[in-house]
C-alpha positions in Angstrom: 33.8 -22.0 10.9 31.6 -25.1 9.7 31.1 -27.8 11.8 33.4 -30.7 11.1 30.8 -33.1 11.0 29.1 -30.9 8.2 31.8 -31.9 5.4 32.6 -29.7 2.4 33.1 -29.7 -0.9 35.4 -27.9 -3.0 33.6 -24.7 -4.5 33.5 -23.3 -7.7 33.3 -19.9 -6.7 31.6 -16.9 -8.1 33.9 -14.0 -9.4 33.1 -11.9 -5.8 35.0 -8.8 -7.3 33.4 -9.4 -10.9 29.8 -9.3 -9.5 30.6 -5.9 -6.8 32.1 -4.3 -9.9 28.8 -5.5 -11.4 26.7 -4.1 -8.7 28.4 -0.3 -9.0 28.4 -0.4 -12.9 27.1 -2.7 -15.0 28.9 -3.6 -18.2 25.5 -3.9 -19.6 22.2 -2.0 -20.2 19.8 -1.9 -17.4 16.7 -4.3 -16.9 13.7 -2.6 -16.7 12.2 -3.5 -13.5 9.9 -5.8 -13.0 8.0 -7.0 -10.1 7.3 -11.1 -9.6 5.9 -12.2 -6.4 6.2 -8.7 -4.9 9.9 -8.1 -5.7 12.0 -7.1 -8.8 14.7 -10.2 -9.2 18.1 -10.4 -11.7 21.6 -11.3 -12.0 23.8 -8.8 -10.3 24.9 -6.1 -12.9 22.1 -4.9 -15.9 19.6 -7.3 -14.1 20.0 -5.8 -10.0 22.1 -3.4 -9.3 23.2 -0.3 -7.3 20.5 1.9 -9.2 17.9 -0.2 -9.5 18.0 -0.4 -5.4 17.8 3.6 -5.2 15.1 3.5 -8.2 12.7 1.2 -6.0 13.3 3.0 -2.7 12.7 6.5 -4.4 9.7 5.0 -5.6 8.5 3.6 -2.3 9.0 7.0 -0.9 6.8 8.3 -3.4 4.1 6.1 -3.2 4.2 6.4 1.0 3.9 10.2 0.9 1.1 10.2 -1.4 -0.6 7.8 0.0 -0.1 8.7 3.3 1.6 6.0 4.8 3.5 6.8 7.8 5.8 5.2 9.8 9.3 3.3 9.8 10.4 1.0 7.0 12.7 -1.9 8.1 15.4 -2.7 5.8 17.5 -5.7 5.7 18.4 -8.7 3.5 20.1 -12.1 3.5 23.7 -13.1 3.1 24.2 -12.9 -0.5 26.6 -10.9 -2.0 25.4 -7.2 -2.1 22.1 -7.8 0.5 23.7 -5.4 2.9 24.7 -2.8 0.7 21.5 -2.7 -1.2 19.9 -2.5 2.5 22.0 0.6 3.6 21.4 2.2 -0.3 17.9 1.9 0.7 18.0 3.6 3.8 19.9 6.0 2.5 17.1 6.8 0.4 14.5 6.6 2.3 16.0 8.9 4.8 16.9 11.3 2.1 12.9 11.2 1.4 12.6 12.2 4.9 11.4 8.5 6.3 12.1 6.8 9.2 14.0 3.6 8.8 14.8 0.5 10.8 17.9 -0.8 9.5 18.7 -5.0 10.4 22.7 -5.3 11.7 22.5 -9.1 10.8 21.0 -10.7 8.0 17.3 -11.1 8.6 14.7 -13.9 7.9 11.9 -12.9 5.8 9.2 -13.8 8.3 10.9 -11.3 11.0 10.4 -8.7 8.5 6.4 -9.8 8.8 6.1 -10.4 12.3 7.9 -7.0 12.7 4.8 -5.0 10.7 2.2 -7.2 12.0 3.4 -6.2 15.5 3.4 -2.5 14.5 6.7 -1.7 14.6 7.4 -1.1 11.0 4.6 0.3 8.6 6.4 -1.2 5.6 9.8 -3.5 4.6 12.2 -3.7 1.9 14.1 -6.8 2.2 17.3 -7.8 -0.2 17.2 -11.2 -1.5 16.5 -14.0 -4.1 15.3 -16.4 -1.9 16.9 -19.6 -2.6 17.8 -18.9 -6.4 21.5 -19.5 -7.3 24.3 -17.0 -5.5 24.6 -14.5 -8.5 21.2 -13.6 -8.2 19.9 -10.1 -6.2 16.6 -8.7 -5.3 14.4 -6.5 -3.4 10.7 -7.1 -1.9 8.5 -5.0 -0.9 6.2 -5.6 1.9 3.1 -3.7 3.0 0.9 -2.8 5.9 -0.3 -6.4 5.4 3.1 -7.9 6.5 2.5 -10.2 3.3 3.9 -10.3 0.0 2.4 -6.7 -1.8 -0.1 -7.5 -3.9 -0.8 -5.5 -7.7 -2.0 -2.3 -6.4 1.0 -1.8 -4.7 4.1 -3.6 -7.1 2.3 -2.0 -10.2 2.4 1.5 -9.0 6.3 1.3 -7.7 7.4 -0.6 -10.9 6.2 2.4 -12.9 7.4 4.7 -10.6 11.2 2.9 -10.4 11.1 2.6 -14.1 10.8 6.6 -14.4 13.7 7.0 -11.9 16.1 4.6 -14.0 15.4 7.1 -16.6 16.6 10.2 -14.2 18.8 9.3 -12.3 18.9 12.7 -10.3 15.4 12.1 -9.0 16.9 10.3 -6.4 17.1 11.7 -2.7 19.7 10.6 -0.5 21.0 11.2 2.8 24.5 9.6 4.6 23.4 7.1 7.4 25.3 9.1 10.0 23.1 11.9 9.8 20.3 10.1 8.9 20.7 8.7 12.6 21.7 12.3 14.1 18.5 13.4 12.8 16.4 10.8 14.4 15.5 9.0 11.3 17.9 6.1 11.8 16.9 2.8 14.1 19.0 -0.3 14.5 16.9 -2.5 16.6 17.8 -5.9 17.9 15.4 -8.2 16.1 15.5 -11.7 17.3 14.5 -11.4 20.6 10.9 -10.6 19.4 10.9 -13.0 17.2 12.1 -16.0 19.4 9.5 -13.8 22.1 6.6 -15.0 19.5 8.1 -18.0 18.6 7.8 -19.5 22.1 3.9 -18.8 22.2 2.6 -20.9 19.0 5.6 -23.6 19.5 6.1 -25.8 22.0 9.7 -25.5 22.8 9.6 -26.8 26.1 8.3 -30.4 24.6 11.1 -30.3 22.2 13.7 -29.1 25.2 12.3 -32.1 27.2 11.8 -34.9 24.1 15.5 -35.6 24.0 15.5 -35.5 20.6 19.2 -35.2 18.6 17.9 -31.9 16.5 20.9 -31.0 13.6 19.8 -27.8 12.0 21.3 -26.7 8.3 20.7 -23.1 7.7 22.7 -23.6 4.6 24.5 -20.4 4.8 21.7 -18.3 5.3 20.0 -15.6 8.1 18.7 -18.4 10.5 21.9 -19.4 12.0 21.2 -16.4 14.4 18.2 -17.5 14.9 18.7 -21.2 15.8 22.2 -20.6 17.8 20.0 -18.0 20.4 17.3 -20.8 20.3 20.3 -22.7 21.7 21.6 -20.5 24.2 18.9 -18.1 25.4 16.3 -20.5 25.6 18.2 -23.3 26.8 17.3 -26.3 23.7 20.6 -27.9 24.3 19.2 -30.4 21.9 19.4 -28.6 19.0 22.7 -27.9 16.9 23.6 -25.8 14.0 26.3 -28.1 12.1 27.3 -25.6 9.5 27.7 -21.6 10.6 29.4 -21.0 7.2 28.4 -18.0 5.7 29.9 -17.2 2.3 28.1 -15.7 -0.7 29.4 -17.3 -3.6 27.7 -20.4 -1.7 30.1 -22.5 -2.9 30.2 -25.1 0.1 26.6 -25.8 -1.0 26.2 -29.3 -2.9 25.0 -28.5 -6.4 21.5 -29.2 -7.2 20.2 -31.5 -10.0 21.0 -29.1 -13.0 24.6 -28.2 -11.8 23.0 -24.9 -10.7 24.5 -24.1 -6.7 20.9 -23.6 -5.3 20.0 -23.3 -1.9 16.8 -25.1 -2.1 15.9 -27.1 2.1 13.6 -29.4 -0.1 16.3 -31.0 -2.7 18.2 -33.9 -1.7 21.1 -32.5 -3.5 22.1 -29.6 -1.4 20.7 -31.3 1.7 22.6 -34.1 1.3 25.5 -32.8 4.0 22.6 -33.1 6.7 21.0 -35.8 5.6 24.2 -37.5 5.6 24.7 -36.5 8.7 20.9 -38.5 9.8 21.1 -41.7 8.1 24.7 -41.9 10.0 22.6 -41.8 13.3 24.1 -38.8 14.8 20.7 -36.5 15.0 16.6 -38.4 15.1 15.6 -35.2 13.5 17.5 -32.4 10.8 16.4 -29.6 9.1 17.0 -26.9 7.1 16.1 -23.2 5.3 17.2 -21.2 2.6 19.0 -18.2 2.5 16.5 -15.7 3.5 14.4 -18.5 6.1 11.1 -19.1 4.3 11.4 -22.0 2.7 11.7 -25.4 4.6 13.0 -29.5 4.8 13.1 -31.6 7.4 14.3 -35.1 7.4 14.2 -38.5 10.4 17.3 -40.6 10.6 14.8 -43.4 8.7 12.4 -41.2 6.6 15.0 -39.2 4.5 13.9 -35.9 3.3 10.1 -35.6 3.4 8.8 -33.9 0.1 7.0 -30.5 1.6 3.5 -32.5 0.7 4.3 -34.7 3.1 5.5 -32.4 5.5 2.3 -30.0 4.9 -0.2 -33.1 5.5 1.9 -34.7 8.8 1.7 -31.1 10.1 -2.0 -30.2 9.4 -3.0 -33.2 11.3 -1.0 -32.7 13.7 -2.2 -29.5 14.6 -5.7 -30.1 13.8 -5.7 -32.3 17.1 -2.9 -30.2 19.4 -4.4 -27.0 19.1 -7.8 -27.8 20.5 -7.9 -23.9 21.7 -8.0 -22.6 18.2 -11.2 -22.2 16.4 -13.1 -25.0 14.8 -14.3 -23.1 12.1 -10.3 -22.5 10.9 -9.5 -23.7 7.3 -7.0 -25.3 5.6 -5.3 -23.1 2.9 -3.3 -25.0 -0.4 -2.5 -23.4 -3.4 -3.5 -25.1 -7.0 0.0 -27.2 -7.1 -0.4 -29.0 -3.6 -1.5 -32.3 -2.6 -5.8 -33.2 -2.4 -4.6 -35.0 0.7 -5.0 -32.0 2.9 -8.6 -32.1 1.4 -9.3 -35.8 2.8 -7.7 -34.7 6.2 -9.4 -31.3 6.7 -12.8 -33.2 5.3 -12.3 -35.7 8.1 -12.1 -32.9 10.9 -15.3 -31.3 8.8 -12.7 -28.6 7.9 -12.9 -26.6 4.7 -10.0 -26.3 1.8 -9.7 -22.8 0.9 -7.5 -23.5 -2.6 -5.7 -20.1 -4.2 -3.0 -19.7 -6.8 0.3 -20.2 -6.7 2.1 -17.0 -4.6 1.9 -16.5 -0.5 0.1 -13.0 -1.5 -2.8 -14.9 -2.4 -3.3 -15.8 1.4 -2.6 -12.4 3.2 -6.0 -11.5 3.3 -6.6 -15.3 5.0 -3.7 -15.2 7.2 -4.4 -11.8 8.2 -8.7 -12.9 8.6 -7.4 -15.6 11.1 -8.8 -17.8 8.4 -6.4 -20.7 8.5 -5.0 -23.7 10.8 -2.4 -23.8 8.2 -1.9 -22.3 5.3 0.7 -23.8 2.8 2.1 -24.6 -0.9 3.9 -27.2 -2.1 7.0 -25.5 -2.9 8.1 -25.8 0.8 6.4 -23.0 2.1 3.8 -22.5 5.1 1.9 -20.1 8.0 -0.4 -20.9 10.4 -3.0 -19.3 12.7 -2.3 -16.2 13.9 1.3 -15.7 12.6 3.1 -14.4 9.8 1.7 -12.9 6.5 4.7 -14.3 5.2 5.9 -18.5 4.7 8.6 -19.1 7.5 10.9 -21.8 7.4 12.2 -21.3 11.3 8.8 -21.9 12.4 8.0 -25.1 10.0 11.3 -26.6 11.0 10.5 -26.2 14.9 6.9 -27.3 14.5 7.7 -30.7 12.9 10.4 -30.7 15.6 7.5 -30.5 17.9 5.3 -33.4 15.9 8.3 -36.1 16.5 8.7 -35.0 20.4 5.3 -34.9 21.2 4.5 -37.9 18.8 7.4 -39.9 19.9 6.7 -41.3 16.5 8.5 -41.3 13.2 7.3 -38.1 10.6 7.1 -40.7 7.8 5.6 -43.3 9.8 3.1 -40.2 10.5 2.5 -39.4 7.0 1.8 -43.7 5.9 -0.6 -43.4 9.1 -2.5 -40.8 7.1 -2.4 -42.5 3.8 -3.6 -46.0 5.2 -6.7 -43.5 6.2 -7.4 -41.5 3.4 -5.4 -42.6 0.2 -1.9 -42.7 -0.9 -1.6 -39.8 -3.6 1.4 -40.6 -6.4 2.4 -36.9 -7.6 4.5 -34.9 -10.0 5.6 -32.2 -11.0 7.4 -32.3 -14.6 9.1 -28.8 -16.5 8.8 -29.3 -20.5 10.4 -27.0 -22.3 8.4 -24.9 -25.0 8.2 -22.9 -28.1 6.4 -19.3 -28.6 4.1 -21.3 -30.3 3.3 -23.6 -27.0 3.4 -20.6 -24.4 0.6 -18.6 -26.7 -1.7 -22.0 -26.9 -1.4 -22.6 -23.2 -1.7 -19.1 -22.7 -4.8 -18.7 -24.3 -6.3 -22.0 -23.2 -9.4 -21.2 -20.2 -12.3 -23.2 -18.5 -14.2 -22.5 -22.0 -11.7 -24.7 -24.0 -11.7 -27.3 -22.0 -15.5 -28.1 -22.4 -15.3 -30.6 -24.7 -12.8 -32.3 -22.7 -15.2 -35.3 -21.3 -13.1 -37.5 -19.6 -8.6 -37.6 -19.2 -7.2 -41.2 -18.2 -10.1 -43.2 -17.7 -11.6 -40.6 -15.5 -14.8 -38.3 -15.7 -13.4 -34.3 -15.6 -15.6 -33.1 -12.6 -14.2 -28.8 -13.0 -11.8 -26.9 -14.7 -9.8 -23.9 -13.4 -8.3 -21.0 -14.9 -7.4 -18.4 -12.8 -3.4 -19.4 -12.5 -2.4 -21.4 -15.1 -5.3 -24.3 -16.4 -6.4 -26.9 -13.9 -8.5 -30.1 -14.8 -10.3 -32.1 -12.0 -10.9 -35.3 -12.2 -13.0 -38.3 -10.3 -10.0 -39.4 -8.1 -7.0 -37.0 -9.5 -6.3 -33.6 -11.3 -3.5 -31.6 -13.8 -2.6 -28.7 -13.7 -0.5 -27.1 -16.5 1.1 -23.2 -15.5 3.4 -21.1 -17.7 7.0 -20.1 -15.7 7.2 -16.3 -15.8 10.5 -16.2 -15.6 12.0 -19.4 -18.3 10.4 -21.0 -21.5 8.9 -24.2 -19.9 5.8 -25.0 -18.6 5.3 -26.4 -15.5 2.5 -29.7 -15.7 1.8 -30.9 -12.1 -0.4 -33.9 -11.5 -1.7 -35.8 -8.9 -3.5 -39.2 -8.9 -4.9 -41.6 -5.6 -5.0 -44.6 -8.2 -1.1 -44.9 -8.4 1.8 -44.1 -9.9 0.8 -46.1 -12.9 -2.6 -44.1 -13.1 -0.2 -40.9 -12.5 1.9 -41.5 -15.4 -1.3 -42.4 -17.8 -2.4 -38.9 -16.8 0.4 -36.8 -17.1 0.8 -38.3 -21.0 -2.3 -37.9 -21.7 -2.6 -34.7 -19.6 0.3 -33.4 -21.2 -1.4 -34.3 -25.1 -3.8 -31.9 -24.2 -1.7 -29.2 -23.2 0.7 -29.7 -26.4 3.4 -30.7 -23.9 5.4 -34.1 -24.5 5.9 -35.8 -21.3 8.2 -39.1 -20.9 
């Protein structure tokens, strides 16, 4: 039951028996699938259903056998609608192929199914979610040796193969989970005692324990409460306090987000606004929260509000910048395209280099996995550091910043105006335009090379141009970047500026000219 303090509102629920109907048979024809950010993603029914869970896992038992990949696979999922059934489809299949699986008995973070192959206990994953995306929405993700999101040589290969198994259906293997687990194929592990195990060396609970700090924790219905409630209990931060449990997957306790859309987003004040509420009424010094399946993060003071994840990112690269003077000095800082140039001016000031990659966590496995980074984040609320996941983990960000305020004793947004009194105050932006056919194909085919006559944007001299996500202009004290969505017909114009919001706005018209995108 949720925490009285927490509040409700009344739901507009999802059609629960409308969407399992949806899952077994869809009333319409099948999505082909289609791997993102190393998962296929749809609504539940022609976009993710039943078969297109035993079309991936056949096809991740193919590629495994010929490519000689042995070991377990962990399955598991979040707590939307159909994550445990597609998890048990999946192992279904997997054992059928003869695998070994590892199958979660409660809804599992995404960062446990990293730490879990990093540690060697699971060659592979296949986890059932859609991250924080709206409740009717299903996936699965594939992770690799790595423990990171699977980059192209792997997703490329199992759409194909997937695709070819939609088309016969009698190519798929399947064994019953009892006698997958009388045969010795079958393991249900307990998996958050090695988590919190790991947790406890690169966090330092006991500061937190001893701080005193009032911690309220939101996991917004998703597979941290588990998580946070053994923090609690087995290692004793009486402290901290989950003020929701509730777990229901139509979501519909979840404040709608800014489009009407029920979204379970940690770094929107719309569906945070239950905690939040809960710290500017004085009744916890520090809140946080994750999504659904624990990778994304916000955090909030009792006087800051919610910090925007830039803020959160630069407050927490300092911080461990100078309280972790064991790690190495030569460690970088890793942003992707979208996040603030403040980490720049922070990591310049600690003679640190900025290692910047596109947007998508796959593009720092090989970083993360190189012990190449203090910290390695994105500004859509996502972050790793040294020598943990290959994965973002919202658990760990949540604790961390946890740690900042009890070992500060400070404020986080007192932290972050600390940081901009030394290096800058950045204004930023980030504004969706819808587009036409016409617009996608011009941005699309726009590259470094069209940009050269570009001189000057805003009264500032262009100093470099990117193209390898999206097209990114640099400028003297600010930058744009315009990127395509894959998945809606917008575009997506960030921009950043250290001359003000003023200066910001200039650019983002101007910025926006360029691109063929009207910006107000």
């Amino acid at each position: 039951m949720p925490h009285p303090e927490a509040g409700r509102l009344s739901p507009d629920v999802i059609n629960v028996h409308h969407f399992r109907q949806e899952f077994d048979a869809p009333s319409a024809p099948l999505a082909r699938v289609k791997f993102g950010t190393s998962g296929h993603r749809g609504r539940l029914g022609s976009g993710f259903c039943r078969r297109h869970a035993e079309a991936i896992a056949q096809a991740v038992a193919r590629l495994h056998a010929e490519r000689g990949i042995r070991g377990p696979i962990l399955l598991g999922g979040d707590t939307r609608l159909m994550s445990a059934e597609t998890a048990r489809v999946c192992a279904e299949v997997l054992a059928g192929n003869g695998l070994p699986v590892r199958l979660a008995g409660i809804p599992l973070p995404t960062p446990v199914f990293s730490l879990e192959i990093i540690a060697g206990r699971a060659a592979a994953s296949l986890n059932g979610t859609a991250s924080h995306n709206p409740p009717q929405d299903m996936g699965l993700k594939y992770n690799p040796a790595s423990g990171g999101p699977a980059g192209t040589e792997f997703t490329s290969v199992i759409e194909r193969y997937a695709n070819e198994v939609l088309d016969d259906p009698k190519a798929v293997r399947r064994l019953p989970l009892s006698k997958a687990r009388a045969q010795g194929l079958l393991e249900e592990p307990d998996l958050v005692a090695p988590y919190l195990a790991r947790l406890g060396e690169v966090v330092d609970l006991e500061a937190i324990k001893s701080s005193g700090l009032r911690i309220g924790i939101h996991p917004l219905g998703g597979t941290s409460i588990a998580y946070y409630e053994a923090l609690r209990k087995e290692r004793g931060l009486k402290n901290l306090r989950v003020v929701d449990k509730t777990v229901d997957p139509t979501f519909g306790f979840i404040p709608r987000d800014h489009d009407g859309q029920i979204r379970m987003d940690p770094s929107s004040v719309y569906p945070m606004k239950p905690l939040l509420d809960l710290a500017r009424a004085g009744k916890y010094d520090f809140v946080g929260a994750s999504d659904p399946d624990a990778d994304r993060f916000g955090v909030a003071t009792r006087t800051s509000g919610l910090l925007t994840p830039n803020q959160a990112l630069c407050v927490l690269t300092a911080y461990l910048l100078e309280h972790r003077p064991a790690w190495p000095a030569s460690l970088a800082v890793g942003r992707t395209i979208g996040t603030t140039h403040l980490l720049d001016r922070i990591a310049q000031a600690r003679g640190r280099k900025v290692d910047e990659v596109n947007v998508g966590f796959k593009y720092y496995v090989e970083g993360i996995r190189q012990d190449r980074y203090v910290l390695a984040g994105e500004e859509s609320a996502g972050l790793s550091i040294y020598r943990w996941t290959a994965e973002k983990d919202g658990i760990l960000a949540v604790l961390l910043l946890a740690e900042v305020m009890a070992r500060t004793g400070k404020d986080l947004l007192e932290l972050y105006r600390n940081l901009t009194g030394r290096y800058g105050e950045p204004a930023y932006r980030r504004v969706d335009v819808a587009i036409s056919e016409d617009q996608r194909r011009r941005i699309k085919a726009m590259n470094a090379a069209s940009c050269a006559s570009l001189k000057e944007l805003a009264g500032q001299k262009v100093t470099g141009v990117r193209d390898t996500d999206g097209v990114k202009i640099y400028l003297q004290d600010s930058w744009i970047l315009a990127r395509l969505s894959g998945t809606e017909p917008i575009a997506k114009l960030y921009g950043e500026s250290f001359q003000g919001p003023e200066h910001l706005q200039r650019l983002l018209q101007q910025g926006g000219e360029f691109f063929g995108l009207q910006v107000n």
